[in-house]
C-alpha positions as CSV (number, residue, x, y, z in Angstrom):
1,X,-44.9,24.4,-3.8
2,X,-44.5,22.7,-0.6
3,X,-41.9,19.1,-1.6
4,X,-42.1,16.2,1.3
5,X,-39.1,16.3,3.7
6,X,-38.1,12.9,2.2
7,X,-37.7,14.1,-1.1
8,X,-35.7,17.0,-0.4
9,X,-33.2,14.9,1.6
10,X,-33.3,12.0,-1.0
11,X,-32.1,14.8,-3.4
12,X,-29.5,16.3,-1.2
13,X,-28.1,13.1,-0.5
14,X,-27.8,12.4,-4.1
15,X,-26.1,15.6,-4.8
16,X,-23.2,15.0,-1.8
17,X,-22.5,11.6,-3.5
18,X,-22.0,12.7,-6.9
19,X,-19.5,15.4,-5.3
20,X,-17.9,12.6,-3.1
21,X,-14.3,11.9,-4.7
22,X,-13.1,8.6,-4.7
23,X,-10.9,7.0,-2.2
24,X,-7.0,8.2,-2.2
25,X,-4.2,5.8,-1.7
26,X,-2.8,5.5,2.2
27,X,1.5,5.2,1.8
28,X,3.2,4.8,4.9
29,X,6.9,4.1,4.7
30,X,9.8,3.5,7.1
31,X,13.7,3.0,7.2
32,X,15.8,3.8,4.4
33,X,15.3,2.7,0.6
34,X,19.2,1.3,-0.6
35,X,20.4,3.0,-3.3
36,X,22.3,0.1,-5.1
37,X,23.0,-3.4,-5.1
38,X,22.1,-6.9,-5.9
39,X,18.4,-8.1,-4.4
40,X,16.4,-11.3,-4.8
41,X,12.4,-11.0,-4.7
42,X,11.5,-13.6,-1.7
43,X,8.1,-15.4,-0.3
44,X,5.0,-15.6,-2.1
45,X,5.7,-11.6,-4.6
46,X,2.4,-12.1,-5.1
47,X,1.1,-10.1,-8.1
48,X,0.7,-10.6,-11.8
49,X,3.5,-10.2,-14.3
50,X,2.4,-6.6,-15.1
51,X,3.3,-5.8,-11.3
52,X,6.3,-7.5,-10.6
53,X,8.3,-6.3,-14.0
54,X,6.3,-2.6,-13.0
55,X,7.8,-3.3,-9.8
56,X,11.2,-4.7,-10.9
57,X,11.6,-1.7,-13.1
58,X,11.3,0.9,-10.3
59,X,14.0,-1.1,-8.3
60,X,16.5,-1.2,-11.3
61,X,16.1,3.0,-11.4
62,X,17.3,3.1,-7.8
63,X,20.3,0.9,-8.9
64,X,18.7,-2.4,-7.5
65,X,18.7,-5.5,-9.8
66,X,18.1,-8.8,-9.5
67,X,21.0,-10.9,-8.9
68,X,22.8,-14.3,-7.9
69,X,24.6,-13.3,-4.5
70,X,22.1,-10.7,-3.4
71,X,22.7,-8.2,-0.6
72,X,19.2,-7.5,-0.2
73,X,16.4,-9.4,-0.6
74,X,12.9,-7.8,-1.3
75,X,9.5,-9.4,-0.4
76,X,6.2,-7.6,-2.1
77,X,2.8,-8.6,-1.1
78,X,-0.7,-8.0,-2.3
79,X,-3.5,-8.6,-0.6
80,X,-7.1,-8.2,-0.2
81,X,-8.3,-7.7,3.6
82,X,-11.6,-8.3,4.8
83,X,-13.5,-5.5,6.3
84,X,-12.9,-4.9,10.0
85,X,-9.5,-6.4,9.4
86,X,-6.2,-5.1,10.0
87,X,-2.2,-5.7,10.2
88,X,-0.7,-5.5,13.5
89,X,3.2,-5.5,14.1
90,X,5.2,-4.2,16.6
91,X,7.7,-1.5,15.5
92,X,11.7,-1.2,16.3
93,X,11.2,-1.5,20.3
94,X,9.6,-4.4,22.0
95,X,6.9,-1.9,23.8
96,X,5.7,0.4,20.5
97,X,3.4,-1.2,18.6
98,X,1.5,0.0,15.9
99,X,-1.4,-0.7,12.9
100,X,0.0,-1.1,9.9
101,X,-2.9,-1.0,8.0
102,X,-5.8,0.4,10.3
103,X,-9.2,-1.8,10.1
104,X,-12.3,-0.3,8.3
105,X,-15.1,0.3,10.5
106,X,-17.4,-2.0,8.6
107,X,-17.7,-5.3,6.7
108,X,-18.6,-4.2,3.5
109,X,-15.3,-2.5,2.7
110,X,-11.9,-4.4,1.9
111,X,-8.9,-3.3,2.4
112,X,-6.4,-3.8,-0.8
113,X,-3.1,-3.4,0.7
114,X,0.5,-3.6,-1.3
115,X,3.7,-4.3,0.9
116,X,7.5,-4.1,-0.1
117,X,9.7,-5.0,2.1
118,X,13.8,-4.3,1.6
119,X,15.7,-6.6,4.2
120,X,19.6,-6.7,4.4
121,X,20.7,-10.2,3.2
122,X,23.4,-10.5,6.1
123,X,21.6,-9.3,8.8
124,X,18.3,-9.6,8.4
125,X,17.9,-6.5,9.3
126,X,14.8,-4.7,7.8
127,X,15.9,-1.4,5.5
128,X,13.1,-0.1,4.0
129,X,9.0,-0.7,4.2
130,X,6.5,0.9,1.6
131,X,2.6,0.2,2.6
132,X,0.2,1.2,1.0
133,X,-3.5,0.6,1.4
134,X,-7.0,1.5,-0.2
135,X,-10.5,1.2,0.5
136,X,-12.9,-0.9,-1.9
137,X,-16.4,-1.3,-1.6
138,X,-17.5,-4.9,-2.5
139,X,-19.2,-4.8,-6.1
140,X,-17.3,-1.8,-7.2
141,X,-13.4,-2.3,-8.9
142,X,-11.1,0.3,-10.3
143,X,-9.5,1.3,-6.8
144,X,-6.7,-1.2,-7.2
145,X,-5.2,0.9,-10.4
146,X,-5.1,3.6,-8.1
147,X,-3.6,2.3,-5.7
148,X,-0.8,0.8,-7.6
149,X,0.2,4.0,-9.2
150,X,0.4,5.7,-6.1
151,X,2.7,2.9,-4.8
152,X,5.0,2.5,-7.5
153,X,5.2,6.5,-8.0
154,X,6.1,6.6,-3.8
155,X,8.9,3.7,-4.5
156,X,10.4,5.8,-7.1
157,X,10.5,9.0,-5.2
158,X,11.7,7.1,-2.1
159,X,14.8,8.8,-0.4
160,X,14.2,8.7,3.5
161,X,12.6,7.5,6.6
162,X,9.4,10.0,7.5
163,X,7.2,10.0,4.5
164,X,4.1,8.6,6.5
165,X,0.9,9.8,5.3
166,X,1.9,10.8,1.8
C-alpha cells in the first residue's frame, strides 16, 4: 500500500511532538547568598501572596527575616517578556557585558522570568542574584508552576557563586 509523502510526514511529525518534553526552567545565579540577617523586600516584589510568603519562607530557612533595620534588602521581580525580548546588564567590570535572560528567536514565545536580587544595605553592593527564566507559548499556561518550583528549590539549595545553567 503505497501512503502519500504528506501523510507519512504529517504522522511523523505528530509522533516527535507527542515525545517533545516540555520546556525546563533556565537558573542562572551569581555572588554569594547571606546566610543570616535582617532584610527588607524593596521596589515593586511583584507577585501574588502565594509567592512572596513561598518566597519569604525560603529566606527565613537561610536565616534571613524580615526586619526594621535591615542589612540586606531583597528585590524579587516577575515578569512576562515579549518574544524577541531580552535583559541586558553589564556584569562586575565596565567592559563584560552579558544577557541575562537571552531573547527567543520568535514572537510567539514569552519569556516568564523571576528575579531576586540580595543587595547589602550599607553598600549597595549586590550579594546575590537568582534568574530564572522559561519559555511560554502564547495560548498555552502551566509553565509558570514550573518555573517557580525550580526557582524557589534553587534559592533553597543556594550556597555559592557558579551555579549557572542548573
Amino acid at each position: 500500500m503505497k501512503l502519500p509523502v504528506s501523510l507519512l510526514l504529517l504522522e511523523s511529525a505528530g509522533l516527535l511532538s507527542a515525545c517533545a518534553s516540555p520546556p525546563k526552567a533556565a537558573l542562572r545565579t551569581t555572588g554569594t547568598m547571606p546566610q543570616a540577617g535582617g532584610i527588607e523586600l524593596v521596589g515593586a516584589a511583584s507577585g501574588d501572596r502565594a509567592s512572596r510568603t513561598a518566597l519569604l519562607e525560603r529566606l527565613a530557612a537561610r536565616g534571613l527575616s524580615p526586619s526594621q533595620e535591615p542589612d540586606y534588602f531583597v528585590q524579587f521581580t516577575n515578569a512576562l517578556l515579549p518574544g524577541r525580548t531580552g535583559l541586558f546588564a553589564p556584569e562586575s567590570r565596565a567592559d563584560e557585558k552579558t544577557w541575562l535572560v537571552s531573547p527567543t528567536r520568535s514572537r510567539s514565545i514569552d519569556q516568564r522570568v523571576y528575579t531576586l536580587v540580595v543587595s547589602d544595605r550599607a553598600t549597595g553592593r549586590e550579594l546575590y542574584r537568582l534568574v530564572g527564566q522559561m519559555p511560554v507559548r502564547r495560548g498555552k499556561p502551566g509553565s509558570e508552576d514550573r518555573l517557580s518550583q525550580a526557582f524557589l528549590a534553587e534559592l533553597g539549595s543556594a550556597t555559592e557563586a557558579g551555579t549557572a545553567g542548573r
